[in-house]
C-alpha positions in Angstrom: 9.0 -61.5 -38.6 5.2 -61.5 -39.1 4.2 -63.4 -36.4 6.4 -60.9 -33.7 4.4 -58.1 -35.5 1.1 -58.3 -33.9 3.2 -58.3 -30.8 5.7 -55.7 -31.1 2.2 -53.4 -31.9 -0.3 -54.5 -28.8 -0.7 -51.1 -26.8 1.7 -51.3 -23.7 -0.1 -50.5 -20.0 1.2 -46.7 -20.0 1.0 -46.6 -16.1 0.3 -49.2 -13.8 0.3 -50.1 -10.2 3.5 -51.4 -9.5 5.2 -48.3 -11.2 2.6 -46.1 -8.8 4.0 -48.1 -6.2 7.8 -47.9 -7.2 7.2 -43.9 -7.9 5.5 -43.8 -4.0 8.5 -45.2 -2.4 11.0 -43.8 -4.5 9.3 -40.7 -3.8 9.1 -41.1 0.3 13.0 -41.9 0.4 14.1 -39.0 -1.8 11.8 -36.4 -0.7 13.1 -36.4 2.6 16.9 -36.4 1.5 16.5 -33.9 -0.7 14.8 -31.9 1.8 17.5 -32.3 4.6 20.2 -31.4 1.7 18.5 -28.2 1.2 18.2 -27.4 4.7 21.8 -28.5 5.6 22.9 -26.0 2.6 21.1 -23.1 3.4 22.3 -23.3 7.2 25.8 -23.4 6.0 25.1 -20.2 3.6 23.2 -18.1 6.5 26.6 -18.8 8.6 29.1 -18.1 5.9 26.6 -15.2 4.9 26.6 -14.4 8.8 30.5 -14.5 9.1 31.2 -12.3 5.8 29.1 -9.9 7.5 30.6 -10.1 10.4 34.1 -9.6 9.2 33.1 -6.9 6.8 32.0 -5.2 10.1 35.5 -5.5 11.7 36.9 -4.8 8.5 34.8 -1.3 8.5 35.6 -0.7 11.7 39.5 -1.0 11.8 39.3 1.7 8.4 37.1 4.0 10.1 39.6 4.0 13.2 41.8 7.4 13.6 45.4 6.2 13.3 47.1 6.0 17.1 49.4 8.2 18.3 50.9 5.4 20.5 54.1 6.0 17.9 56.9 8.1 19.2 57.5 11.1 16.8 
């Protein structure tokens, strides 16, 4: 147990060149996913945005319509 002691205390490298490297290219494939992902999400939530709207509008419209008098009475 004493002689793992010296060891087990040695100061560790707290950032070196191969995990600057490994963050670089984890960095350059993720970045551009997660950028896509976000794009790709907030084009589908302009158009659902877009098509609420859009069916509110009809909706508005078909209440603000005067009933017809097509019906015989």
């Amino acid at each position: 147990m004493l002689a793992t002691l010296p060891t087990a205390t040695t100061a560790q490298p707290v950032f070196s060149v191969t995990n600057l490297v490994i963050l670089v290219i984890l960095g350059a494939i993720f970045y551009p996913l997660q950028k896509k992902l976000r794009e790709s999400a907030s084009r589908r939530r302009r158009e659902r945005w877009a098509e609420e709207d859009r069916l509110a509008e009809l909706e508005r419209e078909e209440r603000d319509r005067p009933p017809s008098t097509d019906e015989p009475g």
